[in-house]
C-alpha positions as CSV (number, residue, x, y, z in Angstrom):
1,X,-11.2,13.7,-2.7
2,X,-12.3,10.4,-3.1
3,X,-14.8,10.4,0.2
4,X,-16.2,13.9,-0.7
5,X,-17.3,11.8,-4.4
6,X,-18.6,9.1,-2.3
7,X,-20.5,10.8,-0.4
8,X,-22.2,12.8,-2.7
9,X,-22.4,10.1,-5.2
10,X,-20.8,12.4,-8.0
11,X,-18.7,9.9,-9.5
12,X,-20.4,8.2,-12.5
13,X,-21.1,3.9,-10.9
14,X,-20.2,2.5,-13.7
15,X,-16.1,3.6,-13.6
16,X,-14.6,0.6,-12.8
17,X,-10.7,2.0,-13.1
18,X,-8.7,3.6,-10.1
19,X,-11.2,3.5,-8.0
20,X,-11.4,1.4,-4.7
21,X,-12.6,-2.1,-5.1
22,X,-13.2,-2.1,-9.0
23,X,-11.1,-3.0,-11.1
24,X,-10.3,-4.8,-15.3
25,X,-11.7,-7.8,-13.4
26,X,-15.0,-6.4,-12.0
27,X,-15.9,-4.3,-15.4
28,X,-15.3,-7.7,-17.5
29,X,-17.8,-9.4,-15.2
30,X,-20.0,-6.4,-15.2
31,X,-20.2,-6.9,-18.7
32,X,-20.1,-10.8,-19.6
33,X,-23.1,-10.8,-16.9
34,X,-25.0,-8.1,-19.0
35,X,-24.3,-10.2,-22.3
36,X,-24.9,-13.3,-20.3
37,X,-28.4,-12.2,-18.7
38,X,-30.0,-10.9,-22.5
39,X,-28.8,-14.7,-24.5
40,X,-30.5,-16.4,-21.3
41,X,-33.6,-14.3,-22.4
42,X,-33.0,-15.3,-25.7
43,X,-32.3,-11.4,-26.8
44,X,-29.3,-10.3,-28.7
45,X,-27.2,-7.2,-27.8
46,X,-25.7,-4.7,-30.2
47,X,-22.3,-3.3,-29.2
48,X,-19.9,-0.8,-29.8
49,X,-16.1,-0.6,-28.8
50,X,-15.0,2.9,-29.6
51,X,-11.7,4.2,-28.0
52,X,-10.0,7.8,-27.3
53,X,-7.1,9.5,-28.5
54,X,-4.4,10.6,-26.5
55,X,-6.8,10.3,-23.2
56,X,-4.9,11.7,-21.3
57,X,-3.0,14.6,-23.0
58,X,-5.8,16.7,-24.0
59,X,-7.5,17.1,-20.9
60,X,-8.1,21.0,-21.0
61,X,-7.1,22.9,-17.2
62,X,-9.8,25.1,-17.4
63,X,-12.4,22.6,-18.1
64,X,-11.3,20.2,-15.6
65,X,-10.6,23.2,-12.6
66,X,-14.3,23.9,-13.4
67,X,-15.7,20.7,-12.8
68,X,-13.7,19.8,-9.5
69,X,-14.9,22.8,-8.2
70,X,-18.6,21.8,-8.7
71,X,-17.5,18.2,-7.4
72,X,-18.3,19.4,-3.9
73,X,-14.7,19.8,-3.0
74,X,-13.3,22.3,-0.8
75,X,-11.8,25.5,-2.9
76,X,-8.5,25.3,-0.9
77,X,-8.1,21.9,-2.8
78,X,-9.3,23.3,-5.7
79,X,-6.4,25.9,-6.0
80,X,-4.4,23.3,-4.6
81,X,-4.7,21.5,-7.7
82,X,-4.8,24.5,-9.9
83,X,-1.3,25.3,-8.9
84,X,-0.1,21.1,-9.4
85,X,-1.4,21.8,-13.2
86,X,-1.1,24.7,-14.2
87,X,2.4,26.3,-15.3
88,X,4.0,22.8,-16.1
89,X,6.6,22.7,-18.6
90,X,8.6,19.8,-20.4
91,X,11.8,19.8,-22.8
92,X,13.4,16.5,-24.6
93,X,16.6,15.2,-24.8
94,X,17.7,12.9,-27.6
95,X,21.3,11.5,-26.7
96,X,23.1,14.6,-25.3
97,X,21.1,16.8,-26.6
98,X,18.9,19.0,-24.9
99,X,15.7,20.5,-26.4
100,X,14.3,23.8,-25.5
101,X,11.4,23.7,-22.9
102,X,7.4,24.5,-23.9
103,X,4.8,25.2,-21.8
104,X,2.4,21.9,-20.9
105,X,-1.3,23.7,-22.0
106,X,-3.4,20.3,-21.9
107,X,-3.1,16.9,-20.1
108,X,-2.9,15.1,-16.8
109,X,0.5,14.2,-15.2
110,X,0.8,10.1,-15.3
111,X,2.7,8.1,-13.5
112,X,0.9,9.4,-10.1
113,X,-1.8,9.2,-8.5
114,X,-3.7,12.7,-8.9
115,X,-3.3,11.6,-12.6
116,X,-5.8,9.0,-12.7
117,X,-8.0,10.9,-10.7
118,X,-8.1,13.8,-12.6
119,X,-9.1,11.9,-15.7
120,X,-11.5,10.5,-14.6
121,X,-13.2,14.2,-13.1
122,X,-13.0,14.9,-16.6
123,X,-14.8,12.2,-18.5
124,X,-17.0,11.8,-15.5
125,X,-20.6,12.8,-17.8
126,X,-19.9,12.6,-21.0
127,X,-22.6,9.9,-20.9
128,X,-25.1,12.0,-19.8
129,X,-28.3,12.0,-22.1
130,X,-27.6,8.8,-23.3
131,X,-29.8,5.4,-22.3
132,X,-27.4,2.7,-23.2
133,X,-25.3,0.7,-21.4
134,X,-21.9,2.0,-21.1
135,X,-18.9,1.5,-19.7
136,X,-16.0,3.0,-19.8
137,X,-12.3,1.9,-18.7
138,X,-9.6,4.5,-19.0
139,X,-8.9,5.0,-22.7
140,X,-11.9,3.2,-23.8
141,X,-15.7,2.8,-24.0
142,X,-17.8,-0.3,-24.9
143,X,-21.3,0.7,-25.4
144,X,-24.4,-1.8,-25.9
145,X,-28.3,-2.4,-25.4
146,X,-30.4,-5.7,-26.0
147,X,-31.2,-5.3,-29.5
148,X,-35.1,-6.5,-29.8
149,X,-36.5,-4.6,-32.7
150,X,-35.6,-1.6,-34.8
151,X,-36.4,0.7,-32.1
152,X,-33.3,-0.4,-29.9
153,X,-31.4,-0.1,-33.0
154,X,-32.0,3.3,-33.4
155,X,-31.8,4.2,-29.8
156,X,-28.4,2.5,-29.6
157,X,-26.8,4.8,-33.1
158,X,-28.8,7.8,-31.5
159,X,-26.9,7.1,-28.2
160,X,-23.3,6.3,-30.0
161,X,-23.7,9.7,-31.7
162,X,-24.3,11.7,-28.2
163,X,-21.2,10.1,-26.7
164,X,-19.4,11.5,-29.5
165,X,-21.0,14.8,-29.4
166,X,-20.2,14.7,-25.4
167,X,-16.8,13.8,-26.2
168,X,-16.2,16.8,-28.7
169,X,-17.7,19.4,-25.8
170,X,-15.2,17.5,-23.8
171,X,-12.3,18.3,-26.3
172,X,-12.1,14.3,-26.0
173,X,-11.6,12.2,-29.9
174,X,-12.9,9.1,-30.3
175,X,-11.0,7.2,-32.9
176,X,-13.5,5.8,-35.3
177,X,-10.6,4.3,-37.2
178,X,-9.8,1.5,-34.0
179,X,-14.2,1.1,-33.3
180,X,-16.0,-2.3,-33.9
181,X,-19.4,-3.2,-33.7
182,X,-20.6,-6.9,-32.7
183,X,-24.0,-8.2,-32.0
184,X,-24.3,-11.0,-28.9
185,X,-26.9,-13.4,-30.1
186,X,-27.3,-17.3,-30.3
187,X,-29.8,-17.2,-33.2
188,X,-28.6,-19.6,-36.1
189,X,-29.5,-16.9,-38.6
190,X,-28.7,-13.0,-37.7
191,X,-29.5,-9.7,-39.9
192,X,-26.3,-7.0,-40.1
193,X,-26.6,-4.3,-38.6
194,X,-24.7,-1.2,-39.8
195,X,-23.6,1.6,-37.1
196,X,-21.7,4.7,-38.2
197,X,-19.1,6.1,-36.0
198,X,-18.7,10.3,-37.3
199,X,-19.8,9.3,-41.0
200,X,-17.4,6.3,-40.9
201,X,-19.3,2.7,-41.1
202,X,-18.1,0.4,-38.1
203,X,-16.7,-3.0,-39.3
204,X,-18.7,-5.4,-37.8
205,X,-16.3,-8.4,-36.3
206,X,-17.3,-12.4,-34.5
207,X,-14.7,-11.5,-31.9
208,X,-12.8,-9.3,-30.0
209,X,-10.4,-9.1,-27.0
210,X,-12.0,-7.4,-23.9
211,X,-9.0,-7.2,-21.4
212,X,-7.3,-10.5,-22.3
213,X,-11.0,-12.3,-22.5
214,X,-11.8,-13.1,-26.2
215,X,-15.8,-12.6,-26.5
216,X,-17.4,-14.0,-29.3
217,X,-20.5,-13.2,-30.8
218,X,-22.0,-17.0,-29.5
């Protein structure tokens, strides 16, 4: 599957998990770089960290079916796949009891590798429309512009309120509850900026942990 992606350079670039050469490693430096480049030009950057629910267990068959077979793969793989997700069931067992079984309607199998893959057919353009920087990694989704004037303010809430409208089409949630906003600047003195996140303010923080790497606002 991979190849046919390549080759017709469906895959959204700026995926950096379970894919071939890219990895936590290669989207940190993707990013510091970015954040690096704008203080050299003495320009801040605004942004967001938001993160989806349950990633992986909502991802809707139909939806998914649809868009892998617009991928450019062959159909035969497309039922292929159809038949690996659809019909799946699960039960529980707690001690020795055994729970009756119910019918799987959403989700990807993890634990695999078609998992993975699947997910990210799914998310792959639900940043469409949008002129930010973003870049997503698995369950989350850091999104961010140099911040020169008002202007890029704006463009950067307009943009943070298209993901979340692309995310909704997507059945996807974004968790406002876990998003964080922080601005990248070296000035002495900088202005607050407040970003909403589905009529919730985001807390603005100094900090935060980007896989492992602790990013401060300096």
């Amino acid at each position: 599957m991979r190849p046919v992606w390549d080759k017709n350079d469906w895959l959204y670039e700026e995926k950096h998990e379970f894919r071939p050469g890219c990895s936590c490693e290669s989207q940190v430096i993707t990013v510091c770089q970015d954040i690096a480049d704008s203080l050299d030009e003495v320009v801040g950057i605004d942004a967001i960290i938001t993160y989806f629910s349950k990633a992986f267990d909502l991802v809707p068959f139909n939806r998914l079916l649809t868009k892998l077979a617009a991928s450019g793969l062959d159909s035969r793989v497309v039922v292929w796949l159809r038949e690996f997700l659809v019909g799946r069931i699960q039960r529980v067992r707690v001690g020795g009891q055994l729970f009756k079984k119910v019918k799987v309607n959403s989700g990807v199998p993890q634990g695999g590798v078609l998992g993975p893959l699947m997910f990210l057919v799914h998310v792959n353009g639900i940043w469409r429309n949008t002129d930010s920087n973003i870049r997503p990694f698995a369950d989350d989704c850091k999104i961010y512009r140099k911040a020169k004037n008002k202007n890029d303010i704006e463009k950067l809430e307009k943009d943070l309120d298209t993901l979340v409208e692309q995310a909704v089409e997507n059945r996807m949630k974004i968790n406002p509850g876990k998003s964080k906003a922080i601005r990248f600047t070296r000035a002495q003195l900088k202005n607050s900026q407040v970003y909403s996140l589905c009529d919730q303010i985001i807390p603005e923080v100094s900090s935060f942990k980007y896989f492992g790497i602790i990013l401060h606002s300096d």
